[in-house]
N, C-alpha and C positions, 0 to 999 in steps of 0.2 A: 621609555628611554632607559638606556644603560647609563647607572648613576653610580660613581665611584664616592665615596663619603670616606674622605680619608683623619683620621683622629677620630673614628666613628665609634669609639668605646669612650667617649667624653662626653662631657655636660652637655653642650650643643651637639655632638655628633650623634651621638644616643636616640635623641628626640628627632634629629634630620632623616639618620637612616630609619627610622620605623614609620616614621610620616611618611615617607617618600613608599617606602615599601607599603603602606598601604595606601597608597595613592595611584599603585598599578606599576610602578616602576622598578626594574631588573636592580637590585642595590648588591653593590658590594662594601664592605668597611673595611679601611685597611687601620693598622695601628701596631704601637709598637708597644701597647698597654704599661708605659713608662710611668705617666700620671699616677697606677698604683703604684709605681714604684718608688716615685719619689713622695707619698703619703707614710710610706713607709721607714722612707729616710729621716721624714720630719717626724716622724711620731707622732703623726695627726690621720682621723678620718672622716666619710661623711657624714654627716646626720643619720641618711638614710641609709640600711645596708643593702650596696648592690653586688647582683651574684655575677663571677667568672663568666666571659664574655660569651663561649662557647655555651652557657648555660641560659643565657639569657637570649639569644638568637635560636638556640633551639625551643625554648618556651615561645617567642615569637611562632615559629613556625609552629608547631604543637596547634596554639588558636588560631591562626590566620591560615595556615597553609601555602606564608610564603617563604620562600628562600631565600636567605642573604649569605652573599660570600663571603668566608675572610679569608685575612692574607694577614696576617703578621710577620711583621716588622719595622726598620729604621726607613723613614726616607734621604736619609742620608747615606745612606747604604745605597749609591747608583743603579748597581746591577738587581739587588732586592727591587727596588721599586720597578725599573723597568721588566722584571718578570711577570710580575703581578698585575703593570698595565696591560702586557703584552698579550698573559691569560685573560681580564676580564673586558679589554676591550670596550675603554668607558665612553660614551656619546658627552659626558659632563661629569665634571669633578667637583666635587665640595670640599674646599680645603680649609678644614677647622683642627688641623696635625701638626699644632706650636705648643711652645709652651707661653700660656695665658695669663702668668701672673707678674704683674708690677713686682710687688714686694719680694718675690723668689729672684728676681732679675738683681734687687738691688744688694742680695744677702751679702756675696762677695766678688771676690774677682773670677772665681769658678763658675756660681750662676750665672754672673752676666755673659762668660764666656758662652757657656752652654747652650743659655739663652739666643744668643744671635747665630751661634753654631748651627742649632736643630732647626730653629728659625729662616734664617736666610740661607744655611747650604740647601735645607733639604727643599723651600721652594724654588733655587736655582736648577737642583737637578728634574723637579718636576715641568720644570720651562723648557729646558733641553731635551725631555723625552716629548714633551709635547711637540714641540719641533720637530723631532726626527720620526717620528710616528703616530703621530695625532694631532696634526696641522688643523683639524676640523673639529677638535672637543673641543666643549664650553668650559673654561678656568671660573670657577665663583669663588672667590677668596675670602677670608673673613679678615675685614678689616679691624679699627678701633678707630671710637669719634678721640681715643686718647692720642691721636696724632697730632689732632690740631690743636693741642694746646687747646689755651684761654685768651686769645687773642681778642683786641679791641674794637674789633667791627664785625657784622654778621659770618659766619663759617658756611660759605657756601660749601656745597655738594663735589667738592673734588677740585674744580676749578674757579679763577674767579678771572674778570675782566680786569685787568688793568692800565691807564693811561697812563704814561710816562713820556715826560720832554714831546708833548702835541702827537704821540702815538698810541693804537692800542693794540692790546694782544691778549689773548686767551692762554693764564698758564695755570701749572698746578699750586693750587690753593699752599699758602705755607706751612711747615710744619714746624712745630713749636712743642716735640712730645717732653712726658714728664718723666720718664724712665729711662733703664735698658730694655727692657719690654718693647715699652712704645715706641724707641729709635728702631728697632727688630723690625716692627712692622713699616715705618716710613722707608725702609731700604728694601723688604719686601714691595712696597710700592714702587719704586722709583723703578727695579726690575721687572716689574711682570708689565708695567707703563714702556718700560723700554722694549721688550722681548714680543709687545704686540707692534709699535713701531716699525721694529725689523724685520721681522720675521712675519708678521700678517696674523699671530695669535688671537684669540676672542680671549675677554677675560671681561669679567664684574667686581667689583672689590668694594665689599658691603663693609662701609665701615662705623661700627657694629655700638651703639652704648652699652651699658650697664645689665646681663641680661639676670629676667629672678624668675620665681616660679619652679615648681616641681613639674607639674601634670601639663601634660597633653589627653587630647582622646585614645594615643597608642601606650603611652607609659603607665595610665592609669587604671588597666584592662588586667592588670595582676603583678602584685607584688614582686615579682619577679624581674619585673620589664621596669621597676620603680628608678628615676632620675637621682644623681647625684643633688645635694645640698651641703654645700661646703662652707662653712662658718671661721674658721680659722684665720689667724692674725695673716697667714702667707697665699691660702687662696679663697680665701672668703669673702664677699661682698660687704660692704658699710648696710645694705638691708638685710642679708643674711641672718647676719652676726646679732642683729637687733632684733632680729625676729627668736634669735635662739636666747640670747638675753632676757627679754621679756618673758619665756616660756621657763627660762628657770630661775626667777627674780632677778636677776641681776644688774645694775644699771646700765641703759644705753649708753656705749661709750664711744662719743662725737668727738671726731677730729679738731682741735683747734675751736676756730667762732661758728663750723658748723653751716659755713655761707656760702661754702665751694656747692656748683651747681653741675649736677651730672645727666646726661643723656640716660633714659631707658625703657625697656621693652621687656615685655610677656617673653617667654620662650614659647608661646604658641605662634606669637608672631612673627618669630625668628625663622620656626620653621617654614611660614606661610611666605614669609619674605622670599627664604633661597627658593622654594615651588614658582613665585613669579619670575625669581632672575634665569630658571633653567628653562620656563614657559616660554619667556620673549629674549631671546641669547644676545648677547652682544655682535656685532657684525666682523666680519674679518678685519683683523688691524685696529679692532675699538678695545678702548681701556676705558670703560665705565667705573663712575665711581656715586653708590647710592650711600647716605647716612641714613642709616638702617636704626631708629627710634621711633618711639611714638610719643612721649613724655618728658619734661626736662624736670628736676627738683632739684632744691639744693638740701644738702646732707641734713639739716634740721627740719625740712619739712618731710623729707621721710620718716626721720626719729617720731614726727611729730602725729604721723597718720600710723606709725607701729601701735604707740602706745594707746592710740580713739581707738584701734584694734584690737590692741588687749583688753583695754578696759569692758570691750564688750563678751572678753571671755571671761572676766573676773580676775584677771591678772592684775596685779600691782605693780605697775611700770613708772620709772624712774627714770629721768635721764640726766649723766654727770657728760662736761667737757674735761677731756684728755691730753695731754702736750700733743700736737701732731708729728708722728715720727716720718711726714715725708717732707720736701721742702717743693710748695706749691702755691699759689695764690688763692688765699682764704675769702677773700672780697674782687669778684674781678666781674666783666661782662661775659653774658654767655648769650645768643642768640642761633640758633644753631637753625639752617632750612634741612626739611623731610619731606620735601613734596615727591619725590619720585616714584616711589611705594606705592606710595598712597593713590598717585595717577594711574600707577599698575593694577589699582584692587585691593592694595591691606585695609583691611577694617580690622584698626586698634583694640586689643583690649584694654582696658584700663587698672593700675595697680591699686584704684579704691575696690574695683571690683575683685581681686584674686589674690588678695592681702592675705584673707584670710585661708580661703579653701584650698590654696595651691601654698602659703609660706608657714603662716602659725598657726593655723592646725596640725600640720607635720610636726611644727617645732615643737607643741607640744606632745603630740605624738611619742616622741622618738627623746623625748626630753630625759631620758637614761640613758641615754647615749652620750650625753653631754661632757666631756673634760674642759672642765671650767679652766684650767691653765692654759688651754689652747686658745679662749680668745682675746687675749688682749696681745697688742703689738709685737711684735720681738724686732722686728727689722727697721733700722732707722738711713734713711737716706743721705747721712751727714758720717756716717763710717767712713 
């Protein structure tokens, strides 16, 4: 299949397009490789160093002998994007080309602008091209379980039944997000939900927990082709950051009481995720919606299985509570259903099992690379 993998110089897109391309599939990556560039505005970078995008697809092909296309640029740029669909003529899109960080969203009135800008214009102009000339490609969008909030009853899968005044009806599940980020993505929903409606569109919108992990079988075939790991107060993970902490003494620093419960997943099973939703497509006019995890923890139990990790490398790990610079519920219900996946064929991997080989081995690894200023907060959600 012709697989368009758009943000595909990113965390998840990185790992999507070289799974896919070695999995027999025509891949193209489009990107407008901004992500380094706002790295560079903040004066932060990964862990790990990854090489110029052009260098890294040609090391792909080098070993494998397969081809990936690019195409750089904005998808907010109309005419940009539709040149580039027009050249590669995608059968299915992976659309992981937003910008992904909570904290960057909430910095000021500029990123949040930004944020909803690249976010919802540029999936709006990829709805209208799909309409006007690819009424039959498969949309897989990358959602966020950070949509639904932490609501008080189970979070179903997208939809839930509701009876009201002796009636019932099937609507979309509520949203309750905790950012400008995550409102990004509920108004991304509510459009590509409408635009299959209308217009007859297919679309999947995986919405997506916490993802962690370096390695795949493809990123881990040569230094070159090596994933991002991003530790920093603005796009770094609460496991990240813990895994870089531990690796250069420094105390685990948990948010608040440490209670808040997160959705997550392998990045091996990310990729294996989107390989199921482009395997079995959604129907003309369906707007699926899969919560795409395998694991639920709350922020202390992962502190908690960091540091039984270190301890097994001989690290000395420590962990201190922090003021919380977001404003969220510290103590809430979380029950969140993943059957859908799973019915597809994911077989989970587990974060006791790739703690070490896939997070804090790198972190130590790479633990010279570390600017210890970069991890603790900067951005508080009460500005």
């Amino acid at each position: 299949m012709k697989v368009l993998v758009i943000g595909g110089d990113g965390y998840c897109g990185w790992a999507t397009a070289l799974y896919l391309s070695d999995r027999g599939h025509e891949v193209g990556i489009l990107d407008s490789l901004v992500r380094r560039h706002w790295d560079g505005q903040l004066g932060v970078d990964t862990l790990t160093p990854i090489a110029p995008i052009k260098q890294r697809i040609q090391r792909w092909k080098d070993l494998t002998g397969q081809h990936i296309d690019l195409y750089i640029g904005d998808i907010t740029n109309y005419e940009f994007l539709q040149q580039a669909m027009s050249d590669f003529e995608p059968e299915a899109i992976v659309h992981f080309g937003e910008q992904r960080s909570a904290p960057f969203s909430m910095i000021d009135r500029e990123h949040a602008v930004l944020t909803q800008t690249n976010n919802v214009v540029g999936t709006l102009n990829l709805l209208y091209i799909m309409q006007h000339q690819f009424p039959d490609c498969h949309l897989v969008k990358l959602g966020t379980m950070g949509e639904y909030g932490t609501p008080n009853i189970d979070i179903e899968e997208g939809y839930i039944e509701i009876e009201h005044n002796g009636r019932k009806d099937t609507l979309p599940y509520p949203k309750q997000p905790g950012s400008f980020y995550h409102l990004s993505k509920v108004h991304d929903t509510h459009n590509i939900h409408f635009a299959c409606k209308i217009w007859g569109l297919r679309a999947t919108d995986l919405n997506q927990g916490i993802v962690y992990g370096v390695l795949t079988d493809q990123t881990g075939r040569d230094e070159m082709l090596v994933n991002r790991l991003d530790y920093d107060g603005v796009f770094g993970t609460a496991l990240n950051r813990f895994c870089i902490q531990a690796a250069v003494g420094h105390p685990l620093t948990v948010y608040g009481s440490g209670k808040q419960t997160r959705a997550m997943l392998d990045i091996r099973d990310t990729v294996r995720c989107v390989e199921l939703a482009i395997e079995t497509p959604a129907k003309a006019g369906e707007f699926r919606v899969f919560n795409q995890f395998t694991e639920q923890f709350s922020i202390m139990d992962i502190a908690n299985q960091v540091k039984a990790a270190g301890n097994t490398l001989g690290l000395k790990v420590e962990i201190d509570h922090i003021d919380n610079p977001r404003v969220e519920a510290e103590e809430h219900y979380f029950n969140a259903k993943n059957t859908k996946l799973i019915d597809l064929g994911l077989e989970p991997h587990l974060l006791s099992d790739s703690l070490l080989d896939s997070l804090l081995n790198f972190a130590v690894k790479y633990q010279g690379r570390v600017n210890k200023d970069d991890i603790l907060p900067k951005v508080s959600w009460r500005r």
